[in-house]
N, C-alpha and C positions, 0 to 999 in steps of 0.2 A: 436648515442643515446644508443646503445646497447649495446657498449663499454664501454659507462661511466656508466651504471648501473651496467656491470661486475665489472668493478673499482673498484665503492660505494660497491658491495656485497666485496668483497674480502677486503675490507678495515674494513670493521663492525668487519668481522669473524675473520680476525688478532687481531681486538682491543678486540676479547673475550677470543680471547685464549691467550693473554699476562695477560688479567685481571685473566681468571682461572689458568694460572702459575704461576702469581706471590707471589698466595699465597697456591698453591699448589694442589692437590687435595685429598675431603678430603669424599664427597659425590654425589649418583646419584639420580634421581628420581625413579631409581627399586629398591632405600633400602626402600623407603614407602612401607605401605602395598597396598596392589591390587587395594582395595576399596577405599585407601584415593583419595578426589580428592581436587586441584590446581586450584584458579580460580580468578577473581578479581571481586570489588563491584560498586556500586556507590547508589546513591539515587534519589528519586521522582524529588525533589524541586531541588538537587542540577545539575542537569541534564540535566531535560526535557526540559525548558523552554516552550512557546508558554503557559504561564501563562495564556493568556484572550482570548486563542483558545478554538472553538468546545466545549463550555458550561460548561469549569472547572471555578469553583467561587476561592474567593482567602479563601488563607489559613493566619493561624496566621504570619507565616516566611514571606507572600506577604506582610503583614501590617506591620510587624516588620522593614522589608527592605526597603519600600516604606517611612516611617519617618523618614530615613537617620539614622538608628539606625549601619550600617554597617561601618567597620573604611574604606574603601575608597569610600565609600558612592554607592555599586554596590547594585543590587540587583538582582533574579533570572530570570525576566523576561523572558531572552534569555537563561541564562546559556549559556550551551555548546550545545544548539539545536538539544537534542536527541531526542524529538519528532519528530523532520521532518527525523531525520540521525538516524534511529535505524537502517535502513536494512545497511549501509556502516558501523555501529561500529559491529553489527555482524557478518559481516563478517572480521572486523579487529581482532574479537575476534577466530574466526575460525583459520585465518592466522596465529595467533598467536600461535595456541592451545592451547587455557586457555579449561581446561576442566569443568569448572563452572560458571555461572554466577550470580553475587547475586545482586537484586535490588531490589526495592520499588515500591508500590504501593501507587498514591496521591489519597487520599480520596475525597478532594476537587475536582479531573476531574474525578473519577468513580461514585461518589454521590456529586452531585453540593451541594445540600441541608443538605449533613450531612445524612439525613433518606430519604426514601420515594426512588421515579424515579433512575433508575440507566442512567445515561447520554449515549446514546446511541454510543456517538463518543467516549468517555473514552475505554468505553467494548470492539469497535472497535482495539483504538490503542492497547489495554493490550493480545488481543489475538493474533492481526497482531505481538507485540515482541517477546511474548510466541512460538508461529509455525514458526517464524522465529530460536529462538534458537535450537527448536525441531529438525527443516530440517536441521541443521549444528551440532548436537550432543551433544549441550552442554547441559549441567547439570545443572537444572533452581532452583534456590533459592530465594524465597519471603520475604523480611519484608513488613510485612502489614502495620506498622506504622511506619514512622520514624520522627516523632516531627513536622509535618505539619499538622497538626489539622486543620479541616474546619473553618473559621472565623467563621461563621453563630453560629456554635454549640458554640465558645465561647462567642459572644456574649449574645447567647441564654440561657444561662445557667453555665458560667465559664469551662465548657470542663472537664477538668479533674479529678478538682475540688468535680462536681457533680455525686451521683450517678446514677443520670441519660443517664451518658454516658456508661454505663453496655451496656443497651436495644441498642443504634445506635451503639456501638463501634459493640453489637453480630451481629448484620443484618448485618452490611458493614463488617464484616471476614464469615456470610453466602455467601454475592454473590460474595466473592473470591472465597474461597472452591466450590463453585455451578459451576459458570464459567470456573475456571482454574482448576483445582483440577482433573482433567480428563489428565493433562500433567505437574501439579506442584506438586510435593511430598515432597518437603522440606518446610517448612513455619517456620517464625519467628515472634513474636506477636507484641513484642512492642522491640526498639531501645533503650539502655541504660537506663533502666525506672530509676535508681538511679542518673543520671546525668540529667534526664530529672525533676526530683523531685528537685535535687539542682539547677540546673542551671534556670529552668523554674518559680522555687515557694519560692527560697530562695534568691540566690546572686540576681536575675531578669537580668542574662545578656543575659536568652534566651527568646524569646516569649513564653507565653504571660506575661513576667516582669511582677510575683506576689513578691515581698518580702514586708518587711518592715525595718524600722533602728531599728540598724545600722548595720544588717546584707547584707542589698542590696550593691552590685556595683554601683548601681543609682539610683537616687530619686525616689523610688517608691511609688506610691499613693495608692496603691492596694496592698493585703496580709499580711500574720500574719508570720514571719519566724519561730517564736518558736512555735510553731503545726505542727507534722511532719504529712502527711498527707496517709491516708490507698489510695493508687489507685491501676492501676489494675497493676499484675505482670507479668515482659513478663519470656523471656526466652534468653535474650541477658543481658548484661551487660558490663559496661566500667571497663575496669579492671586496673589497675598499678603492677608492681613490687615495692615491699615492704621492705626496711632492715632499721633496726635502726641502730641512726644516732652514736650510741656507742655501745659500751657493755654494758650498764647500765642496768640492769633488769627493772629499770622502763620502757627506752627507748624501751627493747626488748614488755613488756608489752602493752605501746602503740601501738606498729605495729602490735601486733595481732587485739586489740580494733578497730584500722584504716580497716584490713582487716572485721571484723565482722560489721560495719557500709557500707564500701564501697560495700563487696561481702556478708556478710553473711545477709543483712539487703532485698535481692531479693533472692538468691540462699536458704537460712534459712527456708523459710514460705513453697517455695517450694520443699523441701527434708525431712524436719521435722516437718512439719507446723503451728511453729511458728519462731516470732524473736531468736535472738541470746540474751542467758541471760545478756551479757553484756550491750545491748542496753535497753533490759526492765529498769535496774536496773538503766542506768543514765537518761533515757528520762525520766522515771518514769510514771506517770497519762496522759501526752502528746503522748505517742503512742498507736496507737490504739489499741485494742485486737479483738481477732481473736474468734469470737464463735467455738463450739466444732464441729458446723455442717462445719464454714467456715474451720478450721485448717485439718478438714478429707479431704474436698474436695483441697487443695491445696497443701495435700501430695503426690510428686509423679506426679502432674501435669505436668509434662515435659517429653519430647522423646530428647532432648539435651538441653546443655547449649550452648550460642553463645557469644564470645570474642572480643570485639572492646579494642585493646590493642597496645599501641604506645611508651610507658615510664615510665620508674622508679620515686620511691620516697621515699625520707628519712624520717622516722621515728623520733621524737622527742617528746617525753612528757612532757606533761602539765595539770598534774593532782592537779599543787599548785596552777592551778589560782581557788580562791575560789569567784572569783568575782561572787555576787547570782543574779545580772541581770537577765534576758530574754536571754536566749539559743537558737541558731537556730540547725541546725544539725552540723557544723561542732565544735562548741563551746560543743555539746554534746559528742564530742569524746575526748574530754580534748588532744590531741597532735595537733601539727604542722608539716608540712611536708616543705620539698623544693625537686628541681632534682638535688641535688649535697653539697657534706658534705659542699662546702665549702662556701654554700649559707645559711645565716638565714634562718628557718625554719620562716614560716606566718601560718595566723591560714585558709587562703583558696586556691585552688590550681584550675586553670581553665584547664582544657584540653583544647590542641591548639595542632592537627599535624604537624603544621608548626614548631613548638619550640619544638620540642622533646630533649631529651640526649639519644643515644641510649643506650638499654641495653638489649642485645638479652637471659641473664640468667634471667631478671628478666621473659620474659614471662614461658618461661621453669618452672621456681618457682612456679608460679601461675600454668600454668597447673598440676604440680602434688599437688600443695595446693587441689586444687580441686579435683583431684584423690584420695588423703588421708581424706580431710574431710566433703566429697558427696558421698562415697559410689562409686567412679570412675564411673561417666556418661559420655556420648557420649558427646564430645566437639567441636566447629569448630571455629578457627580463624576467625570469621568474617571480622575484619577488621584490617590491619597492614600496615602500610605504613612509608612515609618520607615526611614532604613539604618544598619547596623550593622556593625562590624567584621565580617572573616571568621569570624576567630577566635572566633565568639559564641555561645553556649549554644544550642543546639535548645531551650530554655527561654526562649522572648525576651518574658519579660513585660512588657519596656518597650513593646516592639511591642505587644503587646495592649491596653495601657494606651492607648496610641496613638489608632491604629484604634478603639478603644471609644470614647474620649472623642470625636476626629471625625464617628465615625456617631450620637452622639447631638447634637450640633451640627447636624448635616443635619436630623434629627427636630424640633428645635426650630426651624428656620426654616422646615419644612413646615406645622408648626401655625401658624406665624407670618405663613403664607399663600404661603409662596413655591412657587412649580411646578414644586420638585424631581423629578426621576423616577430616578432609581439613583444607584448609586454602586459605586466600583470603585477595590480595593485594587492600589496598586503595591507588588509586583509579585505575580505565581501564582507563579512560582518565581525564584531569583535569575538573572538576567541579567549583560550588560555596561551594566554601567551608563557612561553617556555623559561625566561628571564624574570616573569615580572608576578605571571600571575592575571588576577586579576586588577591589579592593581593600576594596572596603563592599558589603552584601548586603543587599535589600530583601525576599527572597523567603518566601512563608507555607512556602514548602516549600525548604528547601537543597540547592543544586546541588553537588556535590564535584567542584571544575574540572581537581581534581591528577589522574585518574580517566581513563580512556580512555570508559568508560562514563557519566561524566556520572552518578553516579548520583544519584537526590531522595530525601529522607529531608523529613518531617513536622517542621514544627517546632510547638511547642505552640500558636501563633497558626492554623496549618492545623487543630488540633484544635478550638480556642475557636469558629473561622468557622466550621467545618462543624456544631460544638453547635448556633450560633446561627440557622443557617442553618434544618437539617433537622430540630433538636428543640427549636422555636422559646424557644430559650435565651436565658435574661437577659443584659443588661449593665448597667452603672449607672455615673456618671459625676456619682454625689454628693461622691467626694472625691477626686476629680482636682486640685482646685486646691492640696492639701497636697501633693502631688506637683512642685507648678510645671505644671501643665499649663494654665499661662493665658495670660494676658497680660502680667500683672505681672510682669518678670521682673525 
C-alpha cells in the first residue's frame, strides 16, 4: 500500500513539473506582495446542504429548485454535504495550503424567520466552521448574502423589492458582526447585487423570477422590467472584460456605456454617490434618485471592492434602435454583447461558469479600469474559476491553464499599480452551481453527488494549487494565447 501511494505521489509531481516546463517558467508566489492572500470560495446554498436540518426554513433558491426550475432538475438539498463535512474540507483546505477561505452565510439556517430568534443550531454550526478555520490558520472571508433570501421574508413582503428589508437585512449583519466579528475581519455585504437586479428582477432566470414581457426569459406573472429598482448596495460585483466589437467609435462608445451600467451602476453611488451620467441620462424619470442626505452617506462606503469575474465580452452598439417601447435595463444600454467577435452580438448575456471563453487580459483590464476610475481601492478576486462537465478527468489541465493564466493577469495589474489584495478560485470543491446544477463542476477537488458520502477526491488543479501555494511553485502564462486564452477569439 505504501508503495503505490509513493507511485501515485511521484506520478502527480512529474505530471507538474512537465505541465510548468512545458510552458515555461514565468512566475512564483513570492513575486506577490506579503499581504496578498490566495484562497478559494464557495456558498451557503450551493454547499451546505442538510436544507430541512436543525431549524433552517427554506430559502427562495429551496423553492426555485424544488419546482424543477433547475436544467437537470437537482436541487440543493444535499449539495456537496458541507454541513455534516466541514471539519474533513478544512482540513483538505489546510493540506492544501489555500491561505483564505471565502464563504457564505444562509440567513435562512442563522434566522429561520428572517427577523427575531437567532436559531440556536445555525450559530452552532457557524462558529464550529469559523474556529475550525482559525485552529488551521486560514484566513476567513464572509459574504453575508449570496442570493438565498429567506422565503418567509419574500413572501412577506417581496424581499428586495421592499424597503423594509433595510431593518431585517441590518439585524441579521448585526448578529454576524456580534457573533463572528471577534475572528472574522473581512466581510462582504451582498453578492453581485447588479446580476442579482438583472437576473432576479428583470430576465427572472433567478429566484425570485420578478420580470415582465418581453424582457423575462420565462413567463413571468410577477414584476415590471422597465423600473430599475434603487436596492441595497453591496460591495462585490460581477464583472466581464469589455472590448468593442470594432474600431467603431460608436462601438468603442457603447463598451464604455456597457462598463458604466454593468460596473459604474454599484461601484458609481459608492465612490461618488451617485449614478453614472450616462445612465441618468438614458434611464431617465425610471431611475431612482438618491437624496443629498442618501448620496453623502453612500460616498466612500466601502473598505474594498470584491470581483466575481470569469469572461469576456464584445461590445457592439445599438444606439439606432429607436424602438420607444418599454425598456428594461439591458435595452437601456443601447449595445449588444456576445463572447467572441465571431458570434452575433444579442441584446442579453447570462453568466454561466460553465461556458466561459477564457480571457485572462480581460480581468487584468478590469482591474486597472477600476484603479483608474475609483480612485484605486483595495480589490479582491472573489471569485474565478472554470466549469466543466461532470463527466471530466480528475486531470483538468484546461482548469489549470485557466486559473494560471488569471492569476498571472492579477500579477500584472498589481505591478501596474492596481491595489489588488487576493484572490480566490471558484470553487474549493464542486458545488451546486446556481446556472447549471449539477450538471458542470467547478471544484479543485471533485464531489461524487451519486454517493451517500459525498466523497472528494483531488483533482490535478488541487495538486498544481497547493505546489504553488506551499512549494512556492512556478506558473507561467507565456503561451497561453496559442491556447485561445485571449481575447481574440
Amino acid at each position: 500500500m505504501e508503495g503505490a501511494r509513493a507511485r501515485l505521489f511521484i506520478a502527480v509531481l512529474f505530471c507538474l513539473v512537465v505541465l510548468q516546463r512545458a510552458v515555461g517558467l514565468q512566475f512564483t508566489r513570492s513575486d506577490f506582495p506579503s499581504d496578498f492572500v490566495f484562497g478559494s470560495a464557495t456558498s451557503a446554498y450551493q454547499v451546505e446542504g442538510a436544507a430541512a436540518e436543525d431549524g433552517r426554513s427554506p430559502s427562495i433558491w429551496d423553492t426555485f429548485a424544488h419546482s424543477g426550475k433547475m436544467p437537470d432538475n437537482s436541487t440543493g438539498d444535499v449539495a456537496s454535504d458541507g454541513y455534516h463535512k466541514y471539519k474533513e474540507d478544512v482540513k483538505l483546505m489546510a493540506d492544501t495550503g489555500l491561505e483564505a477561505y471565502r464563504f457564505s452565510i444562509s440567513w435562512s439556517r442563522l434566522i429561520p424567520d428572517g427577523r427575531g430568534e437567532v436559531n440556536p443550531k445555525g450559530l452552532e454550526y457557524y462558529n464550529s466552521l469559523i474556529d475550525e478555520l482559525v485552529k488551521h490558520g486560514i484566513q476567513i472571508h464572509v459574504m453575508i448574502y449570496q442570493l438565498d433570501l429567506p422565503q418567509v421574508l419574500e413572501d412577506e413582503y417581496q424581499g428586495w423589492l421592499s424597503p423594509k428589508i433595510i431593518e431585517d437585512f441590518t439585524a441579521y449583519t448585526d448578529v454576524c458582526f456580534r457573533e463572528f466579528g471577534d475572528r472574522v475581519k473581512y466581510w462582504t455585504t451582498l453578492a453581485e447585487p447588479n446580476i442579482l437586479g438583472i437576473g432576479s428582477y428583470d430576465t427572472g432566470i433567478w429566484p425570485p423570477q420578478h420580470c415582465s414581457n418581453p424582457f423575462g426569459f420565462i413567463n413571468c406573472t410577477i414584476g415590471n422590467s422597465t423600473e430599475l429598482q434603487c436596492g441595497m448596495v453591496g460591495i462585490n460585483v460581477y464583472s466581464f472584460g469589455m472590448y468593442p466589437i470594432s474600431d467603431s467609435n460608436a462601438d468603442k462608445e457603447a463598451t464604455q456605456r456597457y462598463r458604466d451600467f454593468y460596473i459604474g451602476w454599484i461601484v458609481d453611488p459608492l465612490t461618488y454617490g451617485d449614478y453614472p451620467s450616462v445612465m441618468k441620462k438614458l434611464v431617465g424619470p425610471r431611475l431612482p434618485v438618491f437624496t443629498k442626505y442618501q448620496s453623502e452617506m453612500l460616498r466612500g462606503a466601502f473598505d474594498f471592492i470584491g470581483l466575481n469575474h470569469y469572461t469576456s465580452l464584445y461590445i457592439m452598439d445599438d444606439s439606432n434602435n429607436t424602438n420607444s417601447s418599454p425598456r428594461d435595463f439591458n435595452a437601456d444600454t443601447f449595445a449588444q454583447s456576445s463572447t467572441s467577435r465571431n458570434i452575433t452580438p444579442g441584446g442579453q448575456y447570462i453568466p454561466d461558469p460553465s461556458a466561459v471563453v477564457p480571457d485572462p487580459d480581460g480581468l487584468e483590464h478590469m482591474l486597472e479600469y477600476l484603479k483608474a476610475t475609483y480612485d484605486n481601492p483595495p480589490l479582491y478576486v472573489q471569485e474565478n474559476g472554470l466549469g466543466m462537465t461532470t463527466n471530466s478527468s480528475l486531470e483538468d489541465k484546461k482548469r489549470i491553464k485557466f486559473i494560471g493564466g488569471y492569476i498571472g493577469s492579477t500579477l500584472t495589474a498589481i505591478r501596474n499599480g492596481a491595489n489588488v489584495r487576493g484572490y480566490f478560485v471558484w470553487s474549493f470543491i464542486d458545488v451546486f452551481e446556481f446556472l447549471a446544477g449539477f450538471d458542470a463542476t467547478c471544484g479543485l477537488y471533485s464531489v461524487d453527488f451519486e454517493s451517500e458520502e459525498r466523497t472528494r477526491k483531488p483533482r490535478l488543479s488541487a495538486h498544481w494549487y497547493s505546489n504553488f501555494l506551499k512549494n512556492n511553485g512556478t506558473i507561467s502564462i507565456t503561451d497561453l494565447s496559442d491556447d485561445g486564452y485571449h481575447a481574440e477569439q
